[in-house]
C-alpha positions, 0 to 999 in steps of 0.5 A: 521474512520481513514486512519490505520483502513482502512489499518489494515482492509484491511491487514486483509481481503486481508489476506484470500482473496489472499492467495498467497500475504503477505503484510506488514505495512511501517513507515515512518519517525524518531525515537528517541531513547536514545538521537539518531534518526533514519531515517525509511523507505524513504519519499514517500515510500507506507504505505505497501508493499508485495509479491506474493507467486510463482512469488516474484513479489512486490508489493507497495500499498498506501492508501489514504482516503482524502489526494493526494499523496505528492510530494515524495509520486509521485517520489516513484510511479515514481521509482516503476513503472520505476522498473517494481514493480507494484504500487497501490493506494487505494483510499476511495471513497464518500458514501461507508462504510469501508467495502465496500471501503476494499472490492473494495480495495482487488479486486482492488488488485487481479486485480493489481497483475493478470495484472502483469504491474505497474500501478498507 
Protein backbone atom coordinates (compact mmCIF):
# COMPACT_ATOMS: atom_id res chain seq x y z
CA UNK A 1 0.00 0.00 0.00
CA UNK A 2 1.14 3.29 -0.85
CA UNK A 3 1.72 6.54 1.34
CA UNK A 4 -1.76 8.15 -0.65
CA UNK A 5 -3.71 4.87 0.25
CA UNK A 6 -3.00 5.57 3.98
CA UNK A 7 -3.71 9.41 3.59
CA UNK A 8 -6.88 8.78 1.22
CA UNK A 9 -8.12 6.24 3.88
CA UNK A 10 -7.56 8.04 6.86
CA UNK A 11 -9.21 11.38 5.18
CA UNK A 12 -12.01 9.27 4.78
CA UNK A 13 -12.31 7.94 8.32
CA UNK A 14 -11.34 11.06 10.16
CA UNK A 15 -14.40 12.28 7.94
CA UNK A 16 -17.14 10.74 10.49
CA UNK A 17 -14.97 9.98 13.14
CA UNK A 18 -14.06 13.89 14.32
CA UNK A 19 -16.93 15.47 12.74
CA UNK A 20 -15.74 18.82 14.00
CA UNK A 21 -12.43 18.64 11.69
CA UNK A 22 -12.49 19.03 7.69
CA UNK A 23 -8.95 18.17 6.31
CA UNK A 24 -7.79 18.55 3.09
CA UNK A 25 -5.10 17.25 0.63
CA UNK A 26 -1.70 19.33 0.11
CA UNK A 27 0.53 19.03 -3.29
CA UNK A 28 3.65 20.16 -3.27
CA UNK A 29 5.81 20.61 -6.06
CA UNK A 30 5.84 22.37 -9.91
CA UNK A 31 3.37 22.41 -12.41
CA UNK A 32 3.60 22.84 -16.21
CA UNK A 33 1.19 24.11 -18.06
CA UNK A 34 1.09 25.53 -21.18
CA UNK A 35 4.80 26.01 -21.51
CA UNK A 36 4.85 27.89 -17.95
CA UNK A 37 5.49 26.23 -14.30
CA UNK A 38 3.93 26.78 -11.46
CA UNK A 39 5.17 26.53 -7.99
CA UNK A 40 2.29 24.70 -5.47
CA UNK A 41 2.49 24.57 -1.89
CA UNK A 42 6.14 25.52 -0.10
CA UNK A 43 8.52 22.58 0.16
CA UNK A 44 8.25 20.91 3.37
CA UNK A 45 4.68 21.99 3.88
CA UNK A 46 2.33 18.68 5.31
CA UNK A 47 0.53 16.49 2.96
CA UNK A 48 -2.85 17.85 4.89
CA UNK A 49 -3.74 20.57 6.56
CA UNK A 50 -7.49 21.26 8.60
CA UNK A 51 -9.45 23.02 10.54
CA UNK A 52 -11.47 22.58 13.76
CA UNK A 53 -15.03 23.70 13.50
CA UNK A 54 -15.97 26.36 16.57
CA UNK A 55 -12.14 27.07 17.58
CA UNK A 56 -10.71 27.55 13.78
CA UNK A 57 -7.66 26.08 15.02
CA UNK A 58 -5.31 24.69 12.28
CA UNK A 59 -4.02 22.23 12.06
CA UNK A 60 -1.00 20.54 9.80
CA UNK A 61 -0.44 16.80 9.83
CA UNK A 62 2.27 14.76 7.91
CA UNK A 63 2.04 11.37 6.88
CA UNK A 64 5.06 8.98 6.93
CA UNK A 65 4.82 5.11 6.16
CA UNK A 66 9.13 4.64 5.84
CA UNK A 67 10.63 7.73 5.12
CA UNK A 68 11.99 10.55 8.03
CA UNK A 69 10.70 14.00 7.59
CA UNK A 70 13.18 16.04 4.94
CA UNK A 71 14.98 18.76 6.14
CA UNK A 72 12.39 21.21 4.69
CA UNK A 73 9.81 18.83 6.02
CA UNK A 74 11.66 19.80 9.87
CA UNK A 75 11.82 23.62 9.06
CA UNK A 76 7.83 23.61 8.37
CA UNK A 77 7.31 21.35 11.69
CA UNK A 78 9.61 24.27 13.27
CA UNK A 79 7.42 27.32 12.07
CA UNK A 80 4.10 25.60 12.59
CA UNK A 81 4.70 25.09 15.97
CA UNK A 82 7.01 28.54 16.62
CA UNK A 83 2.99 29.85 15.34
CA UNK A 84 1.30 27.96 17.68
CA UNK A 85 -0.44 25.58 15.02
CA UNK A 86 -0.59 22.19 16.08
CA UNK A 87 1.72 19.88 13.92
CA UNK A 88 1.28 16.30 13.57
CA UNK A 89 3.01 13.32 12.39
CA UNK A 90 1.71 9.95 11.28
CA UNK A 91 3.81 7.43 11.27
CA UNK A 92 3.11 3.57 10.07
CA UNK A 93 4.09 1.44 12.62
CA UNK A 94 5.72 -2.55 12.11
CA UNK A 95 2.99 -5.18 11.78
CA UNK A 96 -0.20 -3.09 11.91
CA UNK A 97 -2.54 -3.54 9.01
CA UNK A 98 -3.83 -0.26 7.32
CA UNK A 99 -6.75 -0.36 9.17
CA UNK A 100 -5.30 -0.24 12.11
CA UNK A 101 -2.49 2.23 11.39
CA UNK A 102 -5.62 4.81 10.10
CA UNK A 103 -7.42 3.77 13.18
CA UNK A 104 -4.38 4.82 15.55
CA UNK A 105 -3.77 7.65 13.24
CA UNK A 106 -7.41 9.13 13.71
CA UNK A 107 -6.97 8.79 17.44
CA UNK A 108 -3.96 10.13 17.58
CA UNK A 109 -5.51 12.88 15.83
CA UNK A 110 -8.30 13.74 18.41
CA UNK A 111 -5.90 13.47 20.81
CA UNK A 112 -3.46 16.10 19.06
CA UNK A 113 -6.54 18.69 18.83
CA UNK A 114 -8.20 18.18 22.72
CA UNK A 115 -4.29 18.86 23.82
CA UNK A 116 -4.63 21.93 22.04
CA UNK A 117 -0.49 22.59 21.97
CA UNK A 118 1.48 21.80 18.93
CA UNK A 119 3.17 19.01 19.12
CA UNK A 120 5.76 17.04 17.08
Amino acid sequence: MSETEYVKSFMASSATAIPDLRLFRRNVGAIQMKGRVFRAGLPGQADMYGYERGTGRAIEIEAKLKSRLSPDQERWRDWCQSWGVVWLLLAASKGETQEQTVARWVAETRAALASGAPSG
